[in-house]
C-alpha positions as CSV (number, residue, x, y, z in Angstrom):
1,X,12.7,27.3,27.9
2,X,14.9,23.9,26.9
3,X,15.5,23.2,23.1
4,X,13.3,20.1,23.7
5,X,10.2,21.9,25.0
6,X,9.3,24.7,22.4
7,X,6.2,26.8,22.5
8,X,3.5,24.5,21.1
9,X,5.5,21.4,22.0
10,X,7.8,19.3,19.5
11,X,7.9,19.3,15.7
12,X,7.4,16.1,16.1
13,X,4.2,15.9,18.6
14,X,2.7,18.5,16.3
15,X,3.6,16.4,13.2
16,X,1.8,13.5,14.2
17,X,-1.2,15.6,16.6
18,X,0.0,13.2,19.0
19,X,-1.6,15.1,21.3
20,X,-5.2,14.3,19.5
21,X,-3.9,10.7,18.9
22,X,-3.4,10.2,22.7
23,X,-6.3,12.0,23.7
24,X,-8.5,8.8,21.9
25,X,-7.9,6.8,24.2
26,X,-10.2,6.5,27.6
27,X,-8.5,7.9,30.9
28,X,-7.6,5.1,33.4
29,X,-10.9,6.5,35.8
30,X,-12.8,5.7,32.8
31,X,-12.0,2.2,31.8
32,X,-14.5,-0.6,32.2
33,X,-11.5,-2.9,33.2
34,X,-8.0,-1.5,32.9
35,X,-7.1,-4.3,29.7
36,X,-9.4,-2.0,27.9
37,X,-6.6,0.3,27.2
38,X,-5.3,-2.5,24.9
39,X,-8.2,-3.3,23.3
40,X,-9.1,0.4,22.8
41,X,-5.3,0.6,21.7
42,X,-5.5,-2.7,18.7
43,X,-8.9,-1.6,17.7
44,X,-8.2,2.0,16.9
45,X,-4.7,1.0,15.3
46,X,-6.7,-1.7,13.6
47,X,-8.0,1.1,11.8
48,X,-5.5,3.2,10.8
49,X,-3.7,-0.1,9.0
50,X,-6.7,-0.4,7.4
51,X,-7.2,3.1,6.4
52,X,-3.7,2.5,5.0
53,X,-4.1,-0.5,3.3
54,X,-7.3,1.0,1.3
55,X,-4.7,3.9,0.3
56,X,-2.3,1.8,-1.2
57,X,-5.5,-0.3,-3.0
58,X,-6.7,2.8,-4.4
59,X,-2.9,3.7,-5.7
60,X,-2.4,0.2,-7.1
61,X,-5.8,0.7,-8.7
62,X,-5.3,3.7,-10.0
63,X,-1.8,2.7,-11.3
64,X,-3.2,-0.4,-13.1
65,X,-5.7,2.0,-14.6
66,X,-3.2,4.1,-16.2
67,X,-1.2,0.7,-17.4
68,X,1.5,1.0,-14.9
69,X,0.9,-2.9,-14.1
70,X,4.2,-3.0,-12.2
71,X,3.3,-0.1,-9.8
72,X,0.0,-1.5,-9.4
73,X,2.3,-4.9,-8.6
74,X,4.6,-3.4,-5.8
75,X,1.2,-1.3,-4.7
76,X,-0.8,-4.6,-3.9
77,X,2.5,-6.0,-2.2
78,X,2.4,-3.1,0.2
79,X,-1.7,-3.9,0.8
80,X,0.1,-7.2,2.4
81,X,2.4,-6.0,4.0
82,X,-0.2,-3.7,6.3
83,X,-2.8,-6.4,6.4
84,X,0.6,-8.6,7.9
85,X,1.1,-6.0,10.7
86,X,-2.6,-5.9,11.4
87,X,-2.7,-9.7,11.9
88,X,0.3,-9.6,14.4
89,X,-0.7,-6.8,16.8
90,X,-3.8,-9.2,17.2
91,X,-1.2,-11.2,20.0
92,X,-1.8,-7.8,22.2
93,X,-5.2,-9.0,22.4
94,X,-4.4,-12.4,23.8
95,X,-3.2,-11.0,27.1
96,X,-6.9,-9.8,27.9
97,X,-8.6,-12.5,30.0
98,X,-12.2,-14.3,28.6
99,X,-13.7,-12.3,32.6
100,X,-11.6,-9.1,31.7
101,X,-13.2,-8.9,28.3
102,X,-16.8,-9.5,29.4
103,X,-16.2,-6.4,31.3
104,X,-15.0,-4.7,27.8
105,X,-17.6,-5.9,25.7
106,X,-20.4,-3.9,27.8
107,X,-18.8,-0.8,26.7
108,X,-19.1,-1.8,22.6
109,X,-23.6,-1.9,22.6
110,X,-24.5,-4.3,19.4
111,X,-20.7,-3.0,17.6
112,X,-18.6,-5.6,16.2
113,X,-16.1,-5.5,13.6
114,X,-18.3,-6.3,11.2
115,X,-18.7,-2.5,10.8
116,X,-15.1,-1.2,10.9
117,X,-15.3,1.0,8.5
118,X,-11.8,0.2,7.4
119,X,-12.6,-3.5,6.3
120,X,-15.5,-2.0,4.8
121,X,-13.4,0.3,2.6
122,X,-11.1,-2.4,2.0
123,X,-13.8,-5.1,1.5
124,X,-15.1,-3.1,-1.6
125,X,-11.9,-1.9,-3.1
126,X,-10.0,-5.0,-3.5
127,X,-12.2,-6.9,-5.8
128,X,-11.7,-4.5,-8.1
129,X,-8.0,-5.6,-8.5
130,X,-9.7,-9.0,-10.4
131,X,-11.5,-6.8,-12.5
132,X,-8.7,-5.4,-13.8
133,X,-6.7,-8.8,-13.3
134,X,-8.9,-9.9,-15.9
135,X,-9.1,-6.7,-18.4
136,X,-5.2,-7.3,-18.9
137,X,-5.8,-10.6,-19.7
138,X,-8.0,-9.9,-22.2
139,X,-6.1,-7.1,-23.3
140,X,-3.1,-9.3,-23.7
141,X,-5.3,-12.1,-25.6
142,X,-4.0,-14.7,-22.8
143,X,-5.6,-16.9,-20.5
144,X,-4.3,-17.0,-16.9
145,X,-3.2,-20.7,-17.5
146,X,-0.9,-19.7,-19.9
147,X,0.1,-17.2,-17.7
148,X,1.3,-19.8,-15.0
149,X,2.9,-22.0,-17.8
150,X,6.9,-19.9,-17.6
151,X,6.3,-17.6,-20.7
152,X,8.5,-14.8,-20.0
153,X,6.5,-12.3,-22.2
154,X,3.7,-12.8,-19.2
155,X,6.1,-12.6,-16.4
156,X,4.3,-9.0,-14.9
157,X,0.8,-10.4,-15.2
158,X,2.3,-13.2,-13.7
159,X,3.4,-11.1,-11.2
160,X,0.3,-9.5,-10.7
161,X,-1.9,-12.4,-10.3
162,X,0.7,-13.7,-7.4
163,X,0.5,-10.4,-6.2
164,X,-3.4,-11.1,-5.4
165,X,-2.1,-14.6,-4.4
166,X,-0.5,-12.9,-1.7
167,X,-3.1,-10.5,-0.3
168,X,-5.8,-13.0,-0.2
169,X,-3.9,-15.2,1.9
170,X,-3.0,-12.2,4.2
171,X,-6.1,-11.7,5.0
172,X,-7.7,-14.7,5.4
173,X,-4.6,-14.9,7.6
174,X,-6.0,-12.3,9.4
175,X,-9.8,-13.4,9.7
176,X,-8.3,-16.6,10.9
177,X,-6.3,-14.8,13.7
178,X,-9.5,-12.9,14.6
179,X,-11.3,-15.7,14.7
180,X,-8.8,-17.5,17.6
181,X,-8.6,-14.5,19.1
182,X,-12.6,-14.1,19.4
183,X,-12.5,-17.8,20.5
184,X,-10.3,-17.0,23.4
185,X,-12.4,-14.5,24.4
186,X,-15.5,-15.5,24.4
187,X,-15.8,-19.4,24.0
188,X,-15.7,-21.5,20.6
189,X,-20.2,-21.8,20.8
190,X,-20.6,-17.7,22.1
191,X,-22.6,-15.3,20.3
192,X,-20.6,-12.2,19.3
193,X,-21.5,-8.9,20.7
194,X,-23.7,-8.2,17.0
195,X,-25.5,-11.4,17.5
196,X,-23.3,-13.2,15.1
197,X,-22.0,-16.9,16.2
198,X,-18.7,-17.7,16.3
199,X,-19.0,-20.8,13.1
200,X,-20.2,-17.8,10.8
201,X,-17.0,-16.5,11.7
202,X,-15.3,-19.6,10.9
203,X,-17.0,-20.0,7.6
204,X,-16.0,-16.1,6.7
205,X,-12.2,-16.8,7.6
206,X,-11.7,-19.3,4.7
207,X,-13.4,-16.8,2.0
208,X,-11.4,-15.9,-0.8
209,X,-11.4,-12.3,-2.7
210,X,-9.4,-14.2,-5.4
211,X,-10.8,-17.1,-6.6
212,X,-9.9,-17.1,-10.3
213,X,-6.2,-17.5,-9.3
214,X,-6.8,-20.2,-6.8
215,X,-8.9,-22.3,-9.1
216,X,-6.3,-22.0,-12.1
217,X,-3.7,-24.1,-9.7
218,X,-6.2,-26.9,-9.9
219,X,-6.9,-26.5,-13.3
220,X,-2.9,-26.9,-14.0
221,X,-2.6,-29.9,-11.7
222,X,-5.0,-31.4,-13.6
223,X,-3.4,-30.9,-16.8
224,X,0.3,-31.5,-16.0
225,X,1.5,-35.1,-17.1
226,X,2.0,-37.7,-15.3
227,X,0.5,-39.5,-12.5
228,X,-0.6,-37.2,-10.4
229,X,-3.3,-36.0,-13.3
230,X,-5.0,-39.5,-12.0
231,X,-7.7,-39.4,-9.6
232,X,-6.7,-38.9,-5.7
233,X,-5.8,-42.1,-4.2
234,X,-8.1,-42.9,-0.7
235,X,-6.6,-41.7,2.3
236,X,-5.2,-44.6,4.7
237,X,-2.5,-47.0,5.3
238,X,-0.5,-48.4,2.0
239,X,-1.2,-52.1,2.3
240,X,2.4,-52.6,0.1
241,X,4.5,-50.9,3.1
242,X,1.6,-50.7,6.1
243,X,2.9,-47.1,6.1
244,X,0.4,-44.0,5.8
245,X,0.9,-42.5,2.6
């Protein structure tokens, strides 16, 4: 027997159970439409990015727990980091056609994504990252404007806050991706397979897990000196120049 062929196959096939891990996935004979080996393919990695990402959230809250802010810091960057590489395998999906997936979507009953249990998992764990967001500020006896304001004594919960910055904009990254590649699919005034229309989609794309840390932005545009404290000025052409503004 070859080096490369032990009893039991490789170290490396049983390593990873590759042999479970490709066993997931429908045989050809079975496939509603053969692009359903990508969608199967996305969806199920889908989920193991996400089981990863609520890993790491669990780390980085657990580290913030024991006061190890700047573990808690590099933990959240990871989150992003997954939640990036979950946005970009979504392009797989665009090389299903809107017929090929009507075939595809007879297979999923009433399922949608809404009950992936890794968003779920996910969707509950990283609030609690504002939580504690906020017990180190009160901790610290700061408010987050000062925060923003350069003091290096603040510089890691400074970090931290940009850290959830960061994560919120990866996945709302995402849920926008989704949402184009549900669009594609299926039509911008469909109903999705759960009975959801696509505009509730659209409203849930723009949600933010982080508010507090979008909202102190405006609250330090509004206090920096000045013009720009002044109210916005109307949208149009400048009558001085007869350029837009």
């Amino acid at each position: 027997m070859s080096a490369e062929s032990p009893v039991g196959g490789s170290a490396y096939a049983r390593y990873l159970s590759t042999d479970v891990l490709l066993s997931l996935q429908r045989d050809t004979e079975g496939l509603a439409d053969p692009d359903e080996m990508v969608f199967l393919v996305v969806q199920q990695s889908s989920e193991l990015w996400l089981k990863l990402a609520a890993t790491d959230l669990e780390r980085a809250l657990w580290a913030a727990g024991e006061g190890r802010l700047s573990a808690a810091v590099r933990m959240t960057g990871r989150v992003r980091s997954h939640i990036d590489c979950l946005t970009r395998q979504l392009d797989s999906l665009d090389h299903i056609s809107p017929w090929a997936y009507q075939q595809i979507r007879t297979q999923l009953d009433n399922g949608s994504g809404f009950d992936s249990p890794g968003w779920r998992r996910v969707r509950a764990l990283a609030p609690q990252l504002s939580d504690l967001l906020e017990t180190e500020l009160k901790s610290a006896g700061v408010e987050l404007e000062e925060v923003y304001r350069g003091d290096p004594r603040w510089e890691l919960l400074f970090q931290f806050a940009e850290a959830l910055v960061d994560l919120d904009v990866a996945c709302m990254e995402w849920r926008s991706r989704h949402l184009r590649v549900v669009e594609r699919l299926i039509g911008t005034d469909a109903i999705g397979v759960a009975g959801t229309p696509i505009d509730v989609l659209a409203r849930l794309s723009t949600r933010r897990l982080y508010p507090q840390v979008w909202e102190v932005r405006s609250r330090l545009t509004a206090q920096a000196p000045g013009p720009r404290t002044g109210p916005a000025r109307p949208r149009g052409r400048d009558k001085q120049n007869g350029n837009a503004p």
